[in-house]
C-alpha positions as a Markdown table, in Angstrom:
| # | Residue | x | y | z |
|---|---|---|---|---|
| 1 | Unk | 65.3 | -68.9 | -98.8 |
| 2 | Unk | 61.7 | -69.4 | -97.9 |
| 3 | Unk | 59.0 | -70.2 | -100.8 |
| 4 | Unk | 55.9 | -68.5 | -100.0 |
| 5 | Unk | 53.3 | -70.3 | -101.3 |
| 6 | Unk | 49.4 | -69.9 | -101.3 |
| 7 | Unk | 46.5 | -72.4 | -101.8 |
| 8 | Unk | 43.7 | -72.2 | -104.4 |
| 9 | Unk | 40.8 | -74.9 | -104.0 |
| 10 | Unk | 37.4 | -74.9 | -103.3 |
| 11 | Unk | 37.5 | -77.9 | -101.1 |
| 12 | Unk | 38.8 | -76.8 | -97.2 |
| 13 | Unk | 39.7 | -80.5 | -96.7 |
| 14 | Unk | 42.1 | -80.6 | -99.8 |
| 15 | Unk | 43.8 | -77.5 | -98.2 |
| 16 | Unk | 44.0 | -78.6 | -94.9 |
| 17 | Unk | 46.8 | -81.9 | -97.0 |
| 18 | Unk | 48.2 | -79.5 | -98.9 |
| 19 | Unk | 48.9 | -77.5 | -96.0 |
| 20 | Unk | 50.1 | -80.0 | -93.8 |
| 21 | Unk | 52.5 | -81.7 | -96.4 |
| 22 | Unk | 53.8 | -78.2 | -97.3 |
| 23 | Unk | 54.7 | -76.8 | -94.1 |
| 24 | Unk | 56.2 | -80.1 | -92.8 |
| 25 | Unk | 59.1 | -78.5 | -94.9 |
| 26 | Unk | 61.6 | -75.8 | -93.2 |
| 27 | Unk | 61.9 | -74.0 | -96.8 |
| 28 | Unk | 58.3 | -73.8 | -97.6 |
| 29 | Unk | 55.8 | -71.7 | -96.0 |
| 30 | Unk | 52.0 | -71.0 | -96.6 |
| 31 | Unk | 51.1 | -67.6 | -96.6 |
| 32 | Unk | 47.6 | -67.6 | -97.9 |
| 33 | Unk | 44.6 | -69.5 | -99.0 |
| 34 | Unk | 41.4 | -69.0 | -100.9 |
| 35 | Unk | 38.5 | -70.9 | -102.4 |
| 36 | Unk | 38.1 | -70.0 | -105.9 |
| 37 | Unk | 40.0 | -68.0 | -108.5 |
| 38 | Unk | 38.7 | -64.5 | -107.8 |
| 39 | Unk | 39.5 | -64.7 | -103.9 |
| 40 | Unk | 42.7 | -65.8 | -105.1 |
| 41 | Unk | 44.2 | -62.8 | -106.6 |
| 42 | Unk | 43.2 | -60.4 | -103.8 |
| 43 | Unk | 45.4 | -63.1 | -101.5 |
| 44 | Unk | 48.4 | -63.0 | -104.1 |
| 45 | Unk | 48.2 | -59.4 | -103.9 |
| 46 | Unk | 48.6 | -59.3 | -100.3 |
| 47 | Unk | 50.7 | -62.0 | -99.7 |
| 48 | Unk | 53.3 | -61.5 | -102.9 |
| 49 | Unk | 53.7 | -65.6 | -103.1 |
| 50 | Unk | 56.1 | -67.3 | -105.5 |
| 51 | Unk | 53.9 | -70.0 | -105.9 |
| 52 | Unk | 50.1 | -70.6 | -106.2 |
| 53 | Unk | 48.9 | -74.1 | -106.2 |
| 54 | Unk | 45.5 | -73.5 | -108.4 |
| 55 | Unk | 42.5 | -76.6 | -108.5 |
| 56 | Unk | 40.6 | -76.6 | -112.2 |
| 57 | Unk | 36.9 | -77.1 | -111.4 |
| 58 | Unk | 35.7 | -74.5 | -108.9 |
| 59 | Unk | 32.5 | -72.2 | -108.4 |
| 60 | Unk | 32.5 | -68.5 | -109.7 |
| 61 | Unk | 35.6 | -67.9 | -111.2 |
| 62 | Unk | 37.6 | -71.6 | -112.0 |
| 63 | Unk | 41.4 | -72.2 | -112.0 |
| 64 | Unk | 41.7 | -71.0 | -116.1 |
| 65 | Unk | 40.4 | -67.8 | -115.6 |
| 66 | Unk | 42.3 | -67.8 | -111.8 |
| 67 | Unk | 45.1 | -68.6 | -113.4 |
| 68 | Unk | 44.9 | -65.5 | -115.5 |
| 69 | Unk | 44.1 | -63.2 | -113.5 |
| 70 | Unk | 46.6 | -63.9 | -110.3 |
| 71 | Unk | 49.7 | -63.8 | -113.4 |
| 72 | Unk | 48.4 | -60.1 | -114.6 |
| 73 | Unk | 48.0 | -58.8 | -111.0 |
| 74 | Unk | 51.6 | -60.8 | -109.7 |
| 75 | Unk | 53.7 | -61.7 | -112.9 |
| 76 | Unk | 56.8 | -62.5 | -110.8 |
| 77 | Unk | 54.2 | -65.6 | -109.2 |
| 78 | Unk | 54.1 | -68.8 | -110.3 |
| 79 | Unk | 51.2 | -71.0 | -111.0 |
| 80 | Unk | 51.4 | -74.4 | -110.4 |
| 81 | Unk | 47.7 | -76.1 | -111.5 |
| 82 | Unk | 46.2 | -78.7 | -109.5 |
| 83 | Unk | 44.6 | -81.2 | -112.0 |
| 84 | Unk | 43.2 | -84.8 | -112.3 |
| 85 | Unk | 43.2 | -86.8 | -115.5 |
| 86 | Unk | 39.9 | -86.3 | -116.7 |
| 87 | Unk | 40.2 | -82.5 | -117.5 |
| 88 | Unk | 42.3 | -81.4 | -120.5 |
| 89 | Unk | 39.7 | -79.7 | -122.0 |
| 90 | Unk | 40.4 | -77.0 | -119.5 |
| 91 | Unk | 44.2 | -77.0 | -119.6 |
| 92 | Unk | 44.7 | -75.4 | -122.9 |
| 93 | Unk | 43.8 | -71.8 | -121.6 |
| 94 | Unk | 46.0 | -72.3 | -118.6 |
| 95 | Unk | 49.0 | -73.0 | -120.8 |
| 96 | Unk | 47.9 | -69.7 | -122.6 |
| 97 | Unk | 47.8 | -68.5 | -119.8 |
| 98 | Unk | 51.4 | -68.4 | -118.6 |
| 99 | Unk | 51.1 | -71.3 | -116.1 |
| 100 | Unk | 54.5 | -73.4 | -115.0 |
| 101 | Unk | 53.2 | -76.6 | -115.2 |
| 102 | Unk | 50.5 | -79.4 | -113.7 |
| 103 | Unk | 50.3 | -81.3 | -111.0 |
| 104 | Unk | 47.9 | -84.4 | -110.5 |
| 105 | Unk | 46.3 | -84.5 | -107.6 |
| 106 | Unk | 46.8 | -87.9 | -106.5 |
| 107 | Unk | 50.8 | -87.3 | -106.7 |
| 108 | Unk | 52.5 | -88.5 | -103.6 |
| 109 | Unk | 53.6 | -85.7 | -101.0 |
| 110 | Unk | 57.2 | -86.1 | -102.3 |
| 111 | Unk | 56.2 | -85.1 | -106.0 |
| 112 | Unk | 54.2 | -82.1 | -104.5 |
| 113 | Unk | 57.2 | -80.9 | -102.4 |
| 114 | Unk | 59.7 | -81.1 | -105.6 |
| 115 | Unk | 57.1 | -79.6 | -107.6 |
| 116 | Unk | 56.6 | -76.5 | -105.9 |
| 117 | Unk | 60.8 | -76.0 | -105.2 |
| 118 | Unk | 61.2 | -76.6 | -109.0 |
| 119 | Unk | 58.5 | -73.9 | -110.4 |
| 120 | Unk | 59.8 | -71.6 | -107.1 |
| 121 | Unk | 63.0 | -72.0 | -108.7 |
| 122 | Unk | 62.4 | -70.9 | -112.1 |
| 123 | Unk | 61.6 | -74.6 | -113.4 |
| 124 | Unk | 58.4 | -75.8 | -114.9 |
| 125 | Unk | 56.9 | -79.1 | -113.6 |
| 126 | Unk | 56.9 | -80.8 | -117.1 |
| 127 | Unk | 55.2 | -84.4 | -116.5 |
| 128 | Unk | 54.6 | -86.2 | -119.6 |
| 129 | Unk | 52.0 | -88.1 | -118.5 |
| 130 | Unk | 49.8 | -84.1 | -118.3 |
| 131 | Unk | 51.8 | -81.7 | -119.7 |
| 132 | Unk | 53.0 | -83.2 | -123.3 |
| 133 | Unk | 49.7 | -84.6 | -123.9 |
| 134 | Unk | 47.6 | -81.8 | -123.1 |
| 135 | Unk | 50.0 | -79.6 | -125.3 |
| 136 | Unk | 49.6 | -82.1 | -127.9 |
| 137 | Unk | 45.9 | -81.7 | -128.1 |
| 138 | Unk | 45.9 | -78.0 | -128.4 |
| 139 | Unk | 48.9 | -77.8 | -130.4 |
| 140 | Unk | 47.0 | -80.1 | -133.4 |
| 141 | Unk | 44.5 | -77.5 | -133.7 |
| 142 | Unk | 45.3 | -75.3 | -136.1 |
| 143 | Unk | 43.1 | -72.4 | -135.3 |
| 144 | Unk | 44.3 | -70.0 | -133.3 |
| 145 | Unk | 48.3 | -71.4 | -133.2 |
| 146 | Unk | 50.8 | -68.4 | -133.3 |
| 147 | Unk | 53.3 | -68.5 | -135.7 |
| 148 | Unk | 56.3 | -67.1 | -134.5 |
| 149 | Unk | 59.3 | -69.0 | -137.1 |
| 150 | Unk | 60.5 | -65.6 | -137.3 |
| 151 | Unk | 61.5 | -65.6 | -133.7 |
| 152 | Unk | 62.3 | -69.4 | -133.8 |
| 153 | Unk | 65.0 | -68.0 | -136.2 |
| 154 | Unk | 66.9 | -66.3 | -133.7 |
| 155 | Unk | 68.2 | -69.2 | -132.2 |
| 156 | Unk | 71.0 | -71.4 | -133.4 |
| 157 | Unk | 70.7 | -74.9 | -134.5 |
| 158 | Unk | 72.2 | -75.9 | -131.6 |
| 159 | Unk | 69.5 | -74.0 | -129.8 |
| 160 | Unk | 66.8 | -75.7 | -131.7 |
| 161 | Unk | 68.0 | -79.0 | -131.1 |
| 162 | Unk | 67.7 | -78.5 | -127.2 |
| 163 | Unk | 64.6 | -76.8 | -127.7 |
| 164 | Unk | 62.9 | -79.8 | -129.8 |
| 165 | Unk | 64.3 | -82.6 | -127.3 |
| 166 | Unk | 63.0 | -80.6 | -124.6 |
| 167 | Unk | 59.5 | -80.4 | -126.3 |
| 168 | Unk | 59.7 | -84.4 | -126.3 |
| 169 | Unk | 60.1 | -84.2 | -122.6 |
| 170 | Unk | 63.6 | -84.7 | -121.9 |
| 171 | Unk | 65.5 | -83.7 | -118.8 |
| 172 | Unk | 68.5 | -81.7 | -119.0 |
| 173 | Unk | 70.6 | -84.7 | -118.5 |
| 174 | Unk | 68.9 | -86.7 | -121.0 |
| 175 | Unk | 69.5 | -83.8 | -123.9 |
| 176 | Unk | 72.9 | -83.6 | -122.7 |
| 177 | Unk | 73.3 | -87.8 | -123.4 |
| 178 | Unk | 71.6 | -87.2 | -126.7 |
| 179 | Unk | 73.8 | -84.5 | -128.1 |
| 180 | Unk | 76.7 | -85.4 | -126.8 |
| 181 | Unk | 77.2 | -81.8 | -124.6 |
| 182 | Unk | 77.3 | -81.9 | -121.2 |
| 183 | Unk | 74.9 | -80.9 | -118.8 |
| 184 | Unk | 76.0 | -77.6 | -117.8 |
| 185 | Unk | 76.2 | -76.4 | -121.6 |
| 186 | Unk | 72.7 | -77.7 | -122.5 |
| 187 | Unk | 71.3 | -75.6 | -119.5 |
| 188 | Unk | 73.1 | -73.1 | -120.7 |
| 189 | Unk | 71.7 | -73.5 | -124.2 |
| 190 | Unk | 68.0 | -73.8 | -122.4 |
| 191 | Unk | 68.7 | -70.4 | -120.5 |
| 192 | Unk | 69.3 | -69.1 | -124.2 |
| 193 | Unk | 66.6 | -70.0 | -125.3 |
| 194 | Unk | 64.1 | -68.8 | -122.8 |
| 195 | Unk | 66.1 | -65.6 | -123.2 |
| 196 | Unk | 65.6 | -65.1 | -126.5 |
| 197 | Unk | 61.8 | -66.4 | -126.9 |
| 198 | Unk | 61.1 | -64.4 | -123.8 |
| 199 | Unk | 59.5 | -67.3 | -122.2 |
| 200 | Unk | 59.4 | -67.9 | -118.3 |
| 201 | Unk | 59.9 | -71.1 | -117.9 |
| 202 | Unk | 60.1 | -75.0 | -120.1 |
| 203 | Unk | 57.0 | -75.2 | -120.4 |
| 204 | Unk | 56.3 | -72.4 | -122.0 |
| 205 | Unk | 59.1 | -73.1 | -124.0 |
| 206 | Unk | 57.6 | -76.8 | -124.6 |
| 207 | Unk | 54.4 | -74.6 | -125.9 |
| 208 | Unk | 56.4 | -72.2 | -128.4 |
| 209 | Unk | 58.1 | -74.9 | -129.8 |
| 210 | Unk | 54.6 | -77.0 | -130.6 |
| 211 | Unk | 53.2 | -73.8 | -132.0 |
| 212 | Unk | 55.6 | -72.7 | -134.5 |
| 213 | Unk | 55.9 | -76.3 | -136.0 |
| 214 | Unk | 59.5 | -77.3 | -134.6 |
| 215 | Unk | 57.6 | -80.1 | -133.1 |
| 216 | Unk | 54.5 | -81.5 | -134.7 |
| 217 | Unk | 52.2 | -84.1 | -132.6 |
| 218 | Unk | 52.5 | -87.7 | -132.6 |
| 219 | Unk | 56.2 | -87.3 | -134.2 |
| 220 | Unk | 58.7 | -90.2 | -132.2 |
């Protein structure tokens, strides 16, 4: 299967690399580009992609609000945010948002190509040198935070135990070596729990569990 993917960044010359490592792949196709967040959802909603590789920092309507907006008009895309390490003071509204992860922008083609098969795939790209921190920063704030323990208590222990490790960061592989179970089960128990959260992807999941307290920042 081909993923369809389209290209959000205000810079043509970033495009042009992204384009050129993308399509040097037989599974990956780009079906669209666009320059800022607003252009971007009238080329989701022709092209129907399964990913969108959104920058933060562009003119009239910036990858947050993009974001946003290209998930309400397409929610069976994925969003895949383009960021550098300076800007987590625009991340937290992508989370909210309903993106499937970050990507640094100086990541080596390889990382980019894995990326974008994991999130087509259902995955989200959880890098804890972006992701877990940025989460962490929102997640201390207490204004705002949903509480949703009620929800949290639909899941078994064993449920919650994946769910914490995976907040931490841990690969499937790595739960699996931590609670004794083997890998298949613990994806099984991460399909569970995605189920019954209604979440789309881990990081969503790694958000939910910071904002009902099953994981509180800075905790080893």
């Amino acid at each position: 299967m081909t993923i369809r993917v389209v290209l959000v960044d205000d810079e043509a010359m970033v495009r042009v690399g992204l384009r050129m490592v993308l399509t040097a792949e037989s599974d990956i196709e780009v079906v669209g580009e666009a320059a800022d967040g607003a252009a971007a959802v009238d080329v989701v909603t022709e092209t129907t992609p399964d990913v969108v590789l959104m920058d933060v920092r562009m003119p009239h309507v910036d990858g947050i609000e993009g974001s946003r907006r290209v998930l309400a008009a397409s929610p069976s895309t994925r969003v895949m945010i383009l960021t550098t390490f300076g800007e987590d003071e625009y991340l937290e509204g992508a989370l909210r948002a309903g993106v499937s992860g970050f990507l640094l922008k100086v990541s080596p083609p390889e990382q980019l190509i894995d990326a974008v098969r994991a999130v087509a795939g259902g995955g989200g790209l959880l890098d804890p040198s972006v992701t877990l921190r940025v989460i962490e920063s929102f997640a201390a704030t207490p204004p705002g935070r949903v509480q949703r323990s009620a929800v949290l208590d639909t899941l078994t222990a064993r449920e919650r135990d994946v769910l914490a490790l995976l907040a931490r960061g841990l690969s499937n592989a790595e739960i699996a070596a931590d609670l004794y179970l083997g890998e298949a089960t613990v994806k099984t128990h991460v399909s569970s729990v995605l189920m019954k959260l209604g979440l789309r992807d881990r990081v969503q999941a790694v958000v939910a569990a910071y904002e009902t307290g099953l994981v509180r920042p800075g905790e080893a």
